[in-house]
ROZA-243728 format. One record per residue (C-alpha): x, y, z; residue number from 0; chain; residue in one letter. Coordinates in Angstrom, 1 decimal, padded with zeros to 4 digits. Each point is the difference from the previous one (the first is absolute). Layout:
<atom><u>X</u><v>Y</v><w>Z</w><num>NUM</num><cadena>A</cadena><residuo>a</residuo></atom>
...
//
This chain:
<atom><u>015.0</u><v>-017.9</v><w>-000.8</w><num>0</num><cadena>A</cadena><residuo>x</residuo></atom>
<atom><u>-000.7</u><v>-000.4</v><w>003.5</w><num>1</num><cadena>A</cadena><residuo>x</residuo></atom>
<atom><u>003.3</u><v>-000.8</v><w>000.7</w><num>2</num><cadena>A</cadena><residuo>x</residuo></atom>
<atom><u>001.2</u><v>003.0</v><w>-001.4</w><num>3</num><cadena>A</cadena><residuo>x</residuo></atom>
<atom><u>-002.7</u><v>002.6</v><w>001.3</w><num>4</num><cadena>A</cadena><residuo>x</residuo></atom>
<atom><u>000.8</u><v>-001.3</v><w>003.7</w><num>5</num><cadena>A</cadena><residuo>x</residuo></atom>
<atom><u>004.3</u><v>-000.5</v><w>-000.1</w><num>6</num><cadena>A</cadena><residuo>x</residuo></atom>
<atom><u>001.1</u><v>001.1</v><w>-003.0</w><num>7</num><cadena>A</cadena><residuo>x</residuo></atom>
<atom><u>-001.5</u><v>003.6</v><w>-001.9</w><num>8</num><cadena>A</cadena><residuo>x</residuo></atom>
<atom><u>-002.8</u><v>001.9</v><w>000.5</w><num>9</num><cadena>A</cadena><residuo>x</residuo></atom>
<atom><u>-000.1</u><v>000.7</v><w>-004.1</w><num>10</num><cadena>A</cadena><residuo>x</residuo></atom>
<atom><u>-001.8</u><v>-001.8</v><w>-002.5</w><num>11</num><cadena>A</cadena><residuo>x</residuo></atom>
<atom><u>001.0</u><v>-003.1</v><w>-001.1</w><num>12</num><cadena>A</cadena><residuo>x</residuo></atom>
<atom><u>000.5</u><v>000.1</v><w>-003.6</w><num>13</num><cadena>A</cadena><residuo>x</residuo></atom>
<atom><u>-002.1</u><v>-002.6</v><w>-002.4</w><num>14</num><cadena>A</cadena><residuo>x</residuo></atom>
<atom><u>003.8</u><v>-001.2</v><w>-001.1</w><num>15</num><cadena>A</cadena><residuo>x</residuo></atom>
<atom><u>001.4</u><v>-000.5</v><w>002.9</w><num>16</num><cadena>A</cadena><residuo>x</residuo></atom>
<atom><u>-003.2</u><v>-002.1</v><w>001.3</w><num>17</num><cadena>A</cadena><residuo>x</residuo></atom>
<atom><u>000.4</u><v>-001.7</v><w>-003.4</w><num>18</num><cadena>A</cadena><residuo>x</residuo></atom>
<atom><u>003.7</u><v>-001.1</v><w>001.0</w><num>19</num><cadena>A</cadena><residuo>x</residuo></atom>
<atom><u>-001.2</u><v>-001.1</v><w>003.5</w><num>20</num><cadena>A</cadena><residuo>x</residuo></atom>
<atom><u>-002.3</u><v>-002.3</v><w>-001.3</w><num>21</num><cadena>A</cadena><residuo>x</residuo></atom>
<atom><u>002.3</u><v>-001.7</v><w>-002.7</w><num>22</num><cadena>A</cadena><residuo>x</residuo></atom>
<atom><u>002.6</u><v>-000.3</v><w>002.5</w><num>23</num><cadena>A</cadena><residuo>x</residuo></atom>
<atom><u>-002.5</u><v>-001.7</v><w>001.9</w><num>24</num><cadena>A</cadena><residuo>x</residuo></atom>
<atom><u>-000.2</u><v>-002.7</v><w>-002.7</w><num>25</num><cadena>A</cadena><residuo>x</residuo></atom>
<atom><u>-003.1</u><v>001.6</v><w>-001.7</w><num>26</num><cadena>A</cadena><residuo>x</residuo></atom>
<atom><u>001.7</u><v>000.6</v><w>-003.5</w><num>27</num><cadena>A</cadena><residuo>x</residuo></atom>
<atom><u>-000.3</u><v>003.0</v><w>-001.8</w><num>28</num><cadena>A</cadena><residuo>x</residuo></atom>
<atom><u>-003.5</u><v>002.1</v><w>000.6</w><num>29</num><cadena>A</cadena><residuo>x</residuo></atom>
<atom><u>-001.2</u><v>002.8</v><w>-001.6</w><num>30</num><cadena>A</cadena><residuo>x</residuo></atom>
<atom><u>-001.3</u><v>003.0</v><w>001.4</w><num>31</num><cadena>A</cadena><residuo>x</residuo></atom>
<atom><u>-003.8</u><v>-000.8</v><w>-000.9</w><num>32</num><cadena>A</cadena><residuo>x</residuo></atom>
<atom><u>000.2</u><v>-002.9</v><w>001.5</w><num>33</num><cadena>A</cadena><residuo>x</residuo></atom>
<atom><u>001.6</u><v>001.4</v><w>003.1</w><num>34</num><cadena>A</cadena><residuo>x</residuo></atom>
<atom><u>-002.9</u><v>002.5</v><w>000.0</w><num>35</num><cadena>A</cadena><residuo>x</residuo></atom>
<atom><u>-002.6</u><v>-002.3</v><w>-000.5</w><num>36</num><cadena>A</cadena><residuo>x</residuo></atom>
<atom><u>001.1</u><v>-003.7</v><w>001.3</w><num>37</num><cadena>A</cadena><residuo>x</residuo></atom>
<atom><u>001.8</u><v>001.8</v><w>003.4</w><num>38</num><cadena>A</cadena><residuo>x</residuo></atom>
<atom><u>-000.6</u><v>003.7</v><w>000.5</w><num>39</num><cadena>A</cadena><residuo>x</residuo></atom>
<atom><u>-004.1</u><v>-000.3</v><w>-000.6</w><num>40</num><cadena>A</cadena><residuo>x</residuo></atom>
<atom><u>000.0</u><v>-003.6</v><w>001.7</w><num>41</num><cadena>A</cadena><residuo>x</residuo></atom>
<atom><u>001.3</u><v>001.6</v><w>003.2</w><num>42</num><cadena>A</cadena><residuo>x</residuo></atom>
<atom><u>-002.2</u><v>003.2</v><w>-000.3</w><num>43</num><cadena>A</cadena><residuo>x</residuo></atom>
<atom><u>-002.8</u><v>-002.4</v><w>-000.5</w><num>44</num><cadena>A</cadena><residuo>x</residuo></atom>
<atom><u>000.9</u><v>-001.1</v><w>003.1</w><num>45</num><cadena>A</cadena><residuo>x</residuo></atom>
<atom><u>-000.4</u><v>002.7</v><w>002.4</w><num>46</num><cadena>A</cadena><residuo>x</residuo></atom>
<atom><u>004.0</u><v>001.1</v><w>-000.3</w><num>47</num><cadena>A</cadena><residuo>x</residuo></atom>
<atom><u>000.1</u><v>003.6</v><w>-000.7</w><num>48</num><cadena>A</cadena><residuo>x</residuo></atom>
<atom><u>002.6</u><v>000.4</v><w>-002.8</w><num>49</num><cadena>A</cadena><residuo>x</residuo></atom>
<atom><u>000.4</u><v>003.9</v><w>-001.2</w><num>50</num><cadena>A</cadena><residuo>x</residuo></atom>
<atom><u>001.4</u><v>000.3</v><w>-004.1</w><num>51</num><cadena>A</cadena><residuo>x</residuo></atom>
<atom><u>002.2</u><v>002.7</v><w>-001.3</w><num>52</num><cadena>A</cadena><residuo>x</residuo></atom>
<atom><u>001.9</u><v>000.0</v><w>-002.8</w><num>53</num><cadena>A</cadena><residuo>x</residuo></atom>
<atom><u>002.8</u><v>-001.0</v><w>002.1</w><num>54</num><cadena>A</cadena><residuo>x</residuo></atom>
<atom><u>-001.5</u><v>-003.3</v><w>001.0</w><num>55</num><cadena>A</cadena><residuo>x</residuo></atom>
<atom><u>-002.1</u><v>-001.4</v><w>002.8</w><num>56</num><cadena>A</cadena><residuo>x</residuo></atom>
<atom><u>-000.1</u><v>001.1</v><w>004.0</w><num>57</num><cadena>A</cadena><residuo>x</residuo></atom>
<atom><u>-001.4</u><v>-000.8</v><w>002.9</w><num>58</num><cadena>A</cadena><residuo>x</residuo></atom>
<atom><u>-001.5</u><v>002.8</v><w>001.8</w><num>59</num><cadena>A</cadena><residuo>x</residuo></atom>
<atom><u>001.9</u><v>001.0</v><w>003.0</w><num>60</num><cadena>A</cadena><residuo>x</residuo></atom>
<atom><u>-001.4</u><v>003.5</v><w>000.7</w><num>61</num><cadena>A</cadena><residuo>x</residuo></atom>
<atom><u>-002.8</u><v>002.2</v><w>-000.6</w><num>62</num><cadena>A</cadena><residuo>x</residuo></atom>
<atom><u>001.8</u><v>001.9</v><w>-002.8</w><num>63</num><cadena>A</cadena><residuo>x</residuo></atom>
<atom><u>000.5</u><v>-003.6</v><w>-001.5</w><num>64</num><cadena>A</cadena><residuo>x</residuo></atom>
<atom><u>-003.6</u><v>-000.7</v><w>000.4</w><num>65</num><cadena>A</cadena><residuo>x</residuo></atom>
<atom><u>-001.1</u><v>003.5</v><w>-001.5</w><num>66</num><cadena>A</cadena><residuo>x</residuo></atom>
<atom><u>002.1</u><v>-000.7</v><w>-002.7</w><num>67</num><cadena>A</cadena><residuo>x</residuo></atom>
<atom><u>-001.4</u><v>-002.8</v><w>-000.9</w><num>68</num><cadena>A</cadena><residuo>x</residuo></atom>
<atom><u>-003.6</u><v>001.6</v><w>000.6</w><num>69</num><cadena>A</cadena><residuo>x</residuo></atom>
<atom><u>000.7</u><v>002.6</v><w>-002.2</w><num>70</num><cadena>A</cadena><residuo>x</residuo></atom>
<atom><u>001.2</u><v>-002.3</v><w>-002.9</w><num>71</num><cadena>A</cadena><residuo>x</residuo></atom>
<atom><u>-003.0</u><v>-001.9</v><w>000.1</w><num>72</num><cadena>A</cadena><residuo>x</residuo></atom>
<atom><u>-002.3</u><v>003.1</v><w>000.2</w><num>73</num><cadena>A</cadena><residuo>x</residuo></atom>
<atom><u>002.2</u><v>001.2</v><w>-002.9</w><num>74</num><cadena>A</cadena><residuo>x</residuo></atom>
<atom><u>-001.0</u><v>-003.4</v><w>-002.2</w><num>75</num><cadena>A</cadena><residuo>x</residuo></atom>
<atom><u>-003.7</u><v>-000.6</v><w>001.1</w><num>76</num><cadena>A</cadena><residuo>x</residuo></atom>
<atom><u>-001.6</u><v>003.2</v><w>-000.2</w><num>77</num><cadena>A</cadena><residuo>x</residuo></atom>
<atom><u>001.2</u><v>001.4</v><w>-003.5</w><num>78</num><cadena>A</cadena><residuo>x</residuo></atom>
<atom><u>-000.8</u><v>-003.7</v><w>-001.1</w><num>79</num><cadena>A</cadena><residuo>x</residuo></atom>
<atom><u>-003.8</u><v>000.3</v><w>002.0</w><num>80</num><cadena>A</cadena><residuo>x</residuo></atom>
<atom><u>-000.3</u><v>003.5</v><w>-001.2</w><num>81</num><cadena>A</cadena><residuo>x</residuo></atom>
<atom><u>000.7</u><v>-001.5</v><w>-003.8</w><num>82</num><cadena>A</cadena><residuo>x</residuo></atom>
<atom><u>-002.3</u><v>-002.7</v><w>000.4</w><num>83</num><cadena>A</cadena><residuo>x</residuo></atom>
<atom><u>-002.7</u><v>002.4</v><w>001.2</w><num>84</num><cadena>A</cadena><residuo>x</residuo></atom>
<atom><u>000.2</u><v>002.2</v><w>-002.8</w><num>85</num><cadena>A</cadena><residuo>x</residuo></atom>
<atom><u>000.0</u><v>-002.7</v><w>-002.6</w><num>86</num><cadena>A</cadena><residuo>x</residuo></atom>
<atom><u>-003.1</u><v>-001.0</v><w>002.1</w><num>87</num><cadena>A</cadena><residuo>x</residuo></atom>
<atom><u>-001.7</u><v>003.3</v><w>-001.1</w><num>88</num><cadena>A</cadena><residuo>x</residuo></atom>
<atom><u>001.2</u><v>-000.1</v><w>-003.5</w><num>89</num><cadena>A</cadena><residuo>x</residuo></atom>
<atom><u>-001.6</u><v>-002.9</v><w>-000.6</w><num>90</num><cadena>A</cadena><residuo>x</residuo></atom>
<atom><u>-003.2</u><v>000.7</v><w>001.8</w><num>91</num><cadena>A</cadena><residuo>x</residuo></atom>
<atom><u>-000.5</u><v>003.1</v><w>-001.7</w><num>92</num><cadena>A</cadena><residuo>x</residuo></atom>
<atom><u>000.8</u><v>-001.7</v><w>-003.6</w><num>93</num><cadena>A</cadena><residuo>x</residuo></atom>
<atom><u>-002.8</u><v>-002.4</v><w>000.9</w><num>94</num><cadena>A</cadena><residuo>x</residuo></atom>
<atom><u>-002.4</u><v>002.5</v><w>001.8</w><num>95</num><cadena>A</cadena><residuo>x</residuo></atom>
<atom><u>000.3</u><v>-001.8</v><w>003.2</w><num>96</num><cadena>A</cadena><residuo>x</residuo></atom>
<atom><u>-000.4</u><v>-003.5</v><w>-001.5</w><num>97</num><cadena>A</cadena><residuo>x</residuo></atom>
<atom><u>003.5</u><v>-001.2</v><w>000.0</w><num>98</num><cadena>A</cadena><residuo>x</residuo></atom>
<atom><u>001.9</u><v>-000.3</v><w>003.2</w><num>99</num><cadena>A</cadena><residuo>x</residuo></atom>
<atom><u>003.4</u><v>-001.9</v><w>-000.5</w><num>100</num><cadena>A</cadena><residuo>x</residuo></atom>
<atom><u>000.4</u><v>-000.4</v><w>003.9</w><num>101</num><cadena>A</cadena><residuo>x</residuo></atom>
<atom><u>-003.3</u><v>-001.7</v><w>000.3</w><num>102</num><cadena>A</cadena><residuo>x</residuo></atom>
<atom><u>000.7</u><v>-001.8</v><w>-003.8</w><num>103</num><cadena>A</cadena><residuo>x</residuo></atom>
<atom><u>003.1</u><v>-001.6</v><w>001.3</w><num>104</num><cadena>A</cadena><residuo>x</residuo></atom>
<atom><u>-001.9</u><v>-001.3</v><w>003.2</w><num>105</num><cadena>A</cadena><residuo>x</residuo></atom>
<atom><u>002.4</u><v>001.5</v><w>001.9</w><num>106</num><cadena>A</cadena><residuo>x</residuo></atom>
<atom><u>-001.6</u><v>000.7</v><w>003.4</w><num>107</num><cadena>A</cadena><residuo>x</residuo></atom>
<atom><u>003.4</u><v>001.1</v><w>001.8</w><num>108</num><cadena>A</cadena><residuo>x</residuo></atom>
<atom><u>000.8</u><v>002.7</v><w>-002.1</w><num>109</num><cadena>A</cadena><residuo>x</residuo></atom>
<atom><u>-003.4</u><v>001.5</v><w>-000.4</w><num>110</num><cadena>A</cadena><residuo>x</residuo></atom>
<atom><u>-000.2</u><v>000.1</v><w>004.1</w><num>111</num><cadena>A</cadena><residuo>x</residuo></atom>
<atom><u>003.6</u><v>001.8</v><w>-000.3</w><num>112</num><cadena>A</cadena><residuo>x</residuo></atom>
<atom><u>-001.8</u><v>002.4</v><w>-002.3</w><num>113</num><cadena>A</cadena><residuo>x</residuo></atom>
<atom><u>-002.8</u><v>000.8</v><w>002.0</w><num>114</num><cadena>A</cadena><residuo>x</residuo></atom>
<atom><u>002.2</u><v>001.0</v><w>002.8</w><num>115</num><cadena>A</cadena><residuo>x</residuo></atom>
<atom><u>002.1</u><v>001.6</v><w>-002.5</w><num>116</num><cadena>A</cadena><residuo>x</residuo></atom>
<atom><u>-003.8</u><v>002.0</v><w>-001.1</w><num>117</num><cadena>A</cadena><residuo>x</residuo></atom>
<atom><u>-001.1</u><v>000.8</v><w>003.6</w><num>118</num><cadena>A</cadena><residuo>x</residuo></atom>
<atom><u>003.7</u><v>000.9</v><w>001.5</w><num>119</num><cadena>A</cadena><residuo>x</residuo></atom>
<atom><u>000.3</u><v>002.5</v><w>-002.7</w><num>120</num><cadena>A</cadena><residuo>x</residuo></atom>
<atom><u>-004.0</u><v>001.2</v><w>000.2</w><num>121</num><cadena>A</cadena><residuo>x</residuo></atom>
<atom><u>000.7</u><v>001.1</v><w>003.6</w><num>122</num><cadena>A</cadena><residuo>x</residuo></atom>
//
C-alpha cells in the first residue's frame, strides 16, 4: 500500500487487489476479514494512518484525504454514540434511574465518551 500511495496511484487500493499481493507473496489465499483484521487493523494499531472506502484502503496524502477519512469516522461514531446514549435513557427511565447499562457493563470508556457526549451537547 505504501508502495503504491508513493509510485504508483493516488486511488484506493482495492481489498482484492491487496488480497492478490499477498498470495503472490506466498501467503495463500486470504480473505477480506482477515485482511481487515490480521493487516489493515494491525497496522492502524500501529500508528499507520490507513483511510477505508468502499474502494479499498489509502494512505492519506492530502488534507482532502484526511478529511475524508475524518468525515467517515465522524459518520460511524457519532450515530453509533448517539444510539448508545439513547438506549442509555431507555433503560434508565424503564428502571427509574436504577439501571444504567454503561455503568452495568463496567465499561468506564464509553461512559466518559458519554459524558462528553452530555456536556458538549448541554452547551
Amino acid at each position: 500500500m505504501r508502495f503504491q500511495s508513493e509510485f504508483v496511484t493516488k486511488d484506493y487500493v482495492p481489498t482484492a487487489e491487496i488480497a492478490a499481493h499477498l498470495k503472490d507473496s506466498g501467503f495463500g489465499d486470504i480473505n477480506d476479514q482477515r485482511i481487515r483484521s490480521s493487516g489493515i487493523a494491525k497496522l492502524r494499531d500501529s500508528d499507520v494512518i490507513i483511510t477505508s472506502a468502499a474502494k479499498g484502503y489509502k494512505i492519506p496524502q492530502t488534507r482532502a484525504d484526511i478529511n475524508e477519512f475524518l468525515e467517515r469516522a465522524s459518520g460511524i461514531v457519532v450515530p453509533l454514540l448517539e444510539r448508545v446514549k439513547k438506549a442509555r435513557e431507555v433503560y434508565r427511565l424503564s428502571s427509574r434511574g436504577e439501571y444504567d447499562i454503561v455503568t452495568a457493563g463496567n465499561l468506564t470508556e464509553l461512559a466518559k465518551l458519554l459524558g462528553a457526549l452530555e456536556a458538549f451537547a448541554d452547551k
